[in-house]
N, CA, C and O atoms as a Tinker XYZ file with bonds, in Angstrom:
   204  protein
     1  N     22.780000  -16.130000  -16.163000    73     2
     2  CA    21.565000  -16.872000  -15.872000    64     1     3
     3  C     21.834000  -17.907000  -14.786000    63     2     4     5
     4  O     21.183000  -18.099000  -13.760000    81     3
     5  N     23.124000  -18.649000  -15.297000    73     3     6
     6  CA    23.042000  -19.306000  -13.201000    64     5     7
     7  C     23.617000  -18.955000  -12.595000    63     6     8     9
     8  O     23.816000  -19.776000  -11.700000    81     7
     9  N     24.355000  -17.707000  -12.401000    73     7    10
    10  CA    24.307000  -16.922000  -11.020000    64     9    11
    11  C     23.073000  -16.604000  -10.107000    63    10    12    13
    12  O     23.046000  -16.539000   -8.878000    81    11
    13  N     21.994000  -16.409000  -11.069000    73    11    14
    14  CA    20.532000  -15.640000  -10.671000    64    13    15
    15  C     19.789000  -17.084000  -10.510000    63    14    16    17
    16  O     18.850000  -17.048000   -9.715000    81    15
    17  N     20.066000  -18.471000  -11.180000    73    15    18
    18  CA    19.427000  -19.593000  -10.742000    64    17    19
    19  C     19.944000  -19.926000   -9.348000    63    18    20    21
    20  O     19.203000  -20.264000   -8.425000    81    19
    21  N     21.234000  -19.810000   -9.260000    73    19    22
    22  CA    21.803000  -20.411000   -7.744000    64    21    23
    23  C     21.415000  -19.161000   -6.614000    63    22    24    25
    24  O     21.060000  -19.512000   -5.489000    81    23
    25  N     21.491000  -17.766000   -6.933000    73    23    26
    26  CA    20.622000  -16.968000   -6.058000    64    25    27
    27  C     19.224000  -17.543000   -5.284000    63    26    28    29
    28  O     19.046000  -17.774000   -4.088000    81    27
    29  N     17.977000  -17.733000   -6.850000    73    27    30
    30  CA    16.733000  -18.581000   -5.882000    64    29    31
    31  C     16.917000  -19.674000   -5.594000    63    30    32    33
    32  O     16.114000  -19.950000   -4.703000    81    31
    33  N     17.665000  -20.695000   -5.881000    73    31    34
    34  CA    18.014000  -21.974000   -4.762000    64    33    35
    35  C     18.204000  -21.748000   -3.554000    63    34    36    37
    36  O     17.613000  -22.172000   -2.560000    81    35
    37  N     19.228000  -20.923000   -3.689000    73    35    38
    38  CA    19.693000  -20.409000   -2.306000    64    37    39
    39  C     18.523000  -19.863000   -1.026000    63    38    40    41
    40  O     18.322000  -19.973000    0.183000    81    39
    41  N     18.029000  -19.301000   -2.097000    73    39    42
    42  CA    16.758000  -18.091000   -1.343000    64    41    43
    43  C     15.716000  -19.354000   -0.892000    63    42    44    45
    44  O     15.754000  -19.952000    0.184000    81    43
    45  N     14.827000  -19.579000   -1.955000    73    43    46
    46  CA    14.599000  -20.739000   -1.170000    64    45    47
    47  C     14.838000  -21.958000   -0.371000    63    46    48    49
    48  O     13.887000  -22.513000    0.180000    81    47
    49  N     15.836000  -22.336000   -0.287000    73    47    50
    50  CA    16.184000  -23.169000    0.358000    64    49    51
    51  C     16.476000  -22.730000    1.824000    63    50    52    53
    52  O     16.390000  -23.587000    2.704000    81    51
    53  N     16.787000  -21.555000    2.118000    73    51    54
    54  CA    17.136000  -20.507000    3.348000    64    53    55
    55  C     15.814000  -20.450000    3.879000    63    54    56    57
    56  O     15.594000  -20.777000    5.045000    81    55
    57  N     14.560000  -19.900000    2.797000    73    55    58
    58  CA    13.074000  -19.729000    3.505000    64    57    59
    59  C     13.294000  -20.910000    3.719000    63    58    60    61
    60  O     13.978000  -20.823000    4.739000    81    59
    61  N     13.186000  -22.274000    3.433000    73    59    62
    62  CA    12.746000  -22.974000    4.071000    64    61    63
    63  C     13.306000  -23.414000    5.183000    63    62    64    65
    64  O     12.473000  -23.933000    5.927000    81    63
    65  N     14.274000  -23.413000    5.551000    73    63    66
    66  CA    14.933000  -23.793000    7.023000    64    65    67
    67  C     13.965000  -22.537000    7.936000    63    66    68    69
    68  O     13.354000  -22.915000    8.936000    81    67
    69  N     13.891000  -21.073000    7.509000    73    67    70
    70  CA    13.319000  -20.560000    7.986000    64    69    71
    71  C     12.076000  -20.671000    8.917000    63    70    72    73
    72  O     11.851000  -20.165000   10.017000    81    71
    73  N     11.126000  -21.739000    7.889000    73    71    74
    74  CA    10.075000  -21.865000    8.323000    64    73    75
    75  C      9.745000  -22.887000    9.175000    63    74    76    77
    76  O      8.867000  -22.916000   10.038000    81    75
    77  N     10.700000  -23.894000    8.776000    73    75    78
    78  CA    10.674000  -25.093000    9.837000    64    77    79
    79  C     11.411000  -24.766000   11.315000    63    78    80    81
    80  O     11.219000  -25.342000   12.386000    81    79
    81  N     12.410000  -23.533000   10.981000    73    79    82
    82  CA    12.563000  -23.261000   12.928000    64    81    83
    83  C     11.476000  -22.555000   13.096000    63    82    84    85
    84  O     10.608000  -23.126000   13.756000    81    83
    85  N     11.162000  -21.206000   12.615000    73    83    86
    86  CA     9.893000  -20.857000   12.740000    64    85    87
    87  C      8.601000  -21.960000   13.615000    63    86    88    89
    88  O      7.890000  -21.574000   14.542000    81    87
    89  N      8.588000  -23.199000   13.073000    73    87    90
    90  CA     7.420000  -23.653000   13.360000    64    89    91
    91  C      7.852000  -24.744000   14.448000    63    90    92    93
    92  O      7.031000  -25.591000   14.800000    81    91
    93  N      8.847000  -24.723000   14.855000    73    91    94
    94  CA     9.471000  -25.008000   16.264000    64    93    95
    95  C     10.700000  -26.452000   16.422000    63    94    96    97
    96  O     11.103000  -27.154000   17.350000    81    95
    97  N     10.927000  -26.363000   15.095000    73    95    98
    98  CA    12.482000  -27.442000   14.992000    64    97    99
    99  C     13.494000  -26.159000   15.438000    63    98   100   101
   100  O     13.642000  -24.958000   15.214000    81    99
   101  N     13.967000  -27.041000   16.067000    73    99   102
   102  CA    15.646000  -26.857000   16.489000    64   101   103
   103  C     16.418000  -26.711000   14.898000    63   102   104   105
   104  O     15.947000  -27.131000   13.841000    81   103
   105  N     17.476000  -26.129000   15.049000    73   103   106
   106  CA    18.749000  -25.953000   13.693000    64   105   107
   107  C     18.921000  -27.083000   13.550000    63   106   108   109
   108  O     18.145000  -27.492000   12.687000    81   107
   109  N     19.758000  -28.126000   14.073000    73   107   110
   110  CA    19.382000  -29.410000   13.279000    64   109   111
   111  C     18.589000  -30.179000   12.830000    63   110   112   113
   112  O     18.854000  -31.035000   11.986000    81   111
   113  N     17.012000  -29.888000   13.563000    73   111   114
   114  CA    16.134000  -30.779000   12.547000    64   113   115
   115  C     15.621000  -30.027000   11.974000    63   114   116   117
   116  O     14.641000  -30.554000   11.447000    81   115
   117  N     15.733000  -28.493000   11.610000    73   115   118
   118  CA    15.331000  -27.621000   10.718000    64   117   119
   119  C     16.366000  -28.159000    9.593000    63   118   120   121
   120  O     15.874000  -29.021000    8.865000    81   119
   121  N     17.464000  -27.872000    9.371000    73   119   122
   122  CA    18.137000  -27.989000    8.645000    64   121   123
   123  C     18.011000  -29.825000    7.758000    63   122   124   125
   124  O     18.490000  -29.987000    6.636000    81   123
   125  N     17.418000  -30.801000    8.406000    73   123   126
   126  CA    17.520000  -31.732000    8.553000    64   125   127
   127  C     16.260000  -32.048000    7.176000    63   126   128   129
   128  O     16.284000  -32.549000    6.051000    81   127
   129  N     15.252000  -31.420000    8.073000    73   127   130
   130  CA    13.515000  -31.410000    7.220000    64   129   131
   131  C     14.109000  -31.045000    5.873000    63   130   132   133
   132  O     14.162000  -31.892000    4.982000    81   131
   133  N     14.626000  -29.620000    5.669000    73   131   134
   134  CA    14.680000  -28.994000    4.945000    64   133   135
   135  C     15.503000  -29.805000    3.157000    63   134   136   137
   136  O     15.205000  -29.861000    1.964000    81   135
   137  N     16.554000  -30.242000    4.028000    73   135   138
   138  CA    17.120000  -31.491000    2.828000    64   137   139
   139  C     16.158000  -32.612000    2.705000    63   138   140   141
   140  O     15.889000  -33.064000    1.592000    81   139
   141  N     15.585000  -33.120000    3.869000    73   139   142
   142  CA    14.853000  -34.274000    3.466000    64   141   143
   143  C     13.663000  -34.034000    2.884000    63   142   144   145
   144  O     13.217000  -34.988000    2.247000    81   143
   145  N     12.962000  -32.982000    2.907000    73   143   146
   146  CA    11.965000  -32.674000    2.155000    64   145   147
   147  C     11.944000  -31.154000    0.984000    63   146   148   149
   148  O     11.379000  -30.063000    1.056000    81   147
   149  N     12.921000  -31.832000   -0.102000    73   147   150
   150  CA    13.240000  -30.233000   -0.591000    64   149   151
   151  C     12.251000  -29.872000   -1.615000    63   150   152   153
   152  O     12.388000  -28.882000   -2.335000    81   151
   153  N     11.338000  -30.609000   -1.671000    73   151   154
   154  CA    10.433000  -30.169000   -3.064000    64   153   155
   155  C      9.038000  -29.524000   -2.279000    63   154   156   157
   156  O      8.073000  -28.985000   -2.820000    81   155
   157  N      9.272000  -29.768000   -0.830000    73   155   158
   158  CA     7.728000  -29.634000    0.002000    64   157   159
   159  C      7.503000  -28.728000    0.132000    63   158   160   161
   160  O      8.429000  -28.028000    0.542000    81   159
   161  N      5.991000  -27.962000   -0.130000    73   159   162
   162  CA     6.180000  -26.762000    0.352000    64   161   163
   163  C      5.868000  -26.495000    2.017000    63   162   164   165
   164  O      6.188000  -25.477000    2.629000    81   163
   165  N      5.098000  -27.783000    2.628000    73   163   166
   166  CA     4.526000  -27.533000    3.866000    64   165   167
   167  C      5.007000  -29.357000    4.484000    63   166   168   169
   168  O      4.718000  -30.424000    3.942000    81   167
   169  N      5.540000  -29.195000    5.340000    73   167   170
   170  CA     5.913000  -30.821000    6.141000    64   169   171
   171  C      4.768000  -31.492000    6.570000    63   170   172   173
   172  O      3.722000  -31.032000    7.030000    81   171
   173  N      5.104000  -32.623000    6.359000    73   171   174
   174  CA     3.976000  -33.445000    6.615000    64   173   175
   175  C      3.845000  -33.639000    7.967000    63   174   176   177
   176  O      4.785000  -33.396000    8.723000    81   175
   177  N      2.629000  -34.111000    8.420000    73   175   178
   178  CA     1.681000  -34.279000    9.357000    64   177   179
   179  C      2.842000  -34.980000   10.730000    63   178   180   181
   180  O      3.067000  -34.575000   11.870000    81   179
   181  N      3.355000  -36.131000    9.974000    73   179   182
   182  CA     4.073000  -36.635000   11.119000    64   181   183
   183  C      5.166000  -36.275000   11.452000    63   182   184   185
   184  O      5.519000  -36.469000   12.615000    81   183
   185  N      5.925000  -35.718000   10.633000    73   183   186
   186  CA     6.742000  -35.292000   11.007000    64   185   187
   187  C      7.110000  -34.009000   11.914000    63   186   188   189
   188  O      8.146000  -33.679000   12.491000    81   187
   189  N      5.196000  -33.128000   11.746000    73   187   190
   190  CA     5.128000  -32.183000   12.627000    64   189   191
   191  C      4.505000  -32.971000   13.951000    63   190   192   193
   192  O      4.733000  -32.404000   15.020000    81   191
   193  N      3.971000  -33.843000   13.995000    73   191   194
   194  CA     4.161000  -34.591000   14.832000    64   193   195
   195  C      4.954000  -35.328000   16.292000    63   194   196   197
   196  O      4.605000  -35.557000   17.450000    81   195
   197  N      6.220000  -35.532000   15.453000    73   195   198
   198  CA     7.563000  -35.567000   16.556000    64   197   199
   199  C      7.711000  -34.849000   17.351000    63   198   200   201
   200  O      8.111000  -35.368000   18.393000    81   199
   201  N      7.499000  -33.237000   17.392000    73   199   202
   202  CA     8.012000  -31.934000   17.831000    64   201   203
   203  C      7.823000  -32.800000   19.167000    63   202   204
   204  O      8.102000  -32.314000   20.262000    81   203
């Protein structure tokens, strides 16, 4: 059972870097969002903002 819990951490936590380069961060502030906002499902306003 936490082999298969640390699997979807993993998984999600991967989509989400995904989506934040996707939506036009660079690898470090993809990676960056992604820890600083780990419960989010969608980044906030200002921070899409910066781009």
């Amino acid at each position: 059972v936490k082999l298969l819990n640390l699997d979807q951490r993993f998984a999600r936590r991967a989509a989400q870097f995904v989506d934040a380069y996707n939506k036009g961060f660079d690898g470090k502030w993809a990676a960056w969002a992604s820890r600083k906002y780990p419960g989010q499902r969608t980044y906030p306003e200002a921070l899409m903002m910066e781009l």
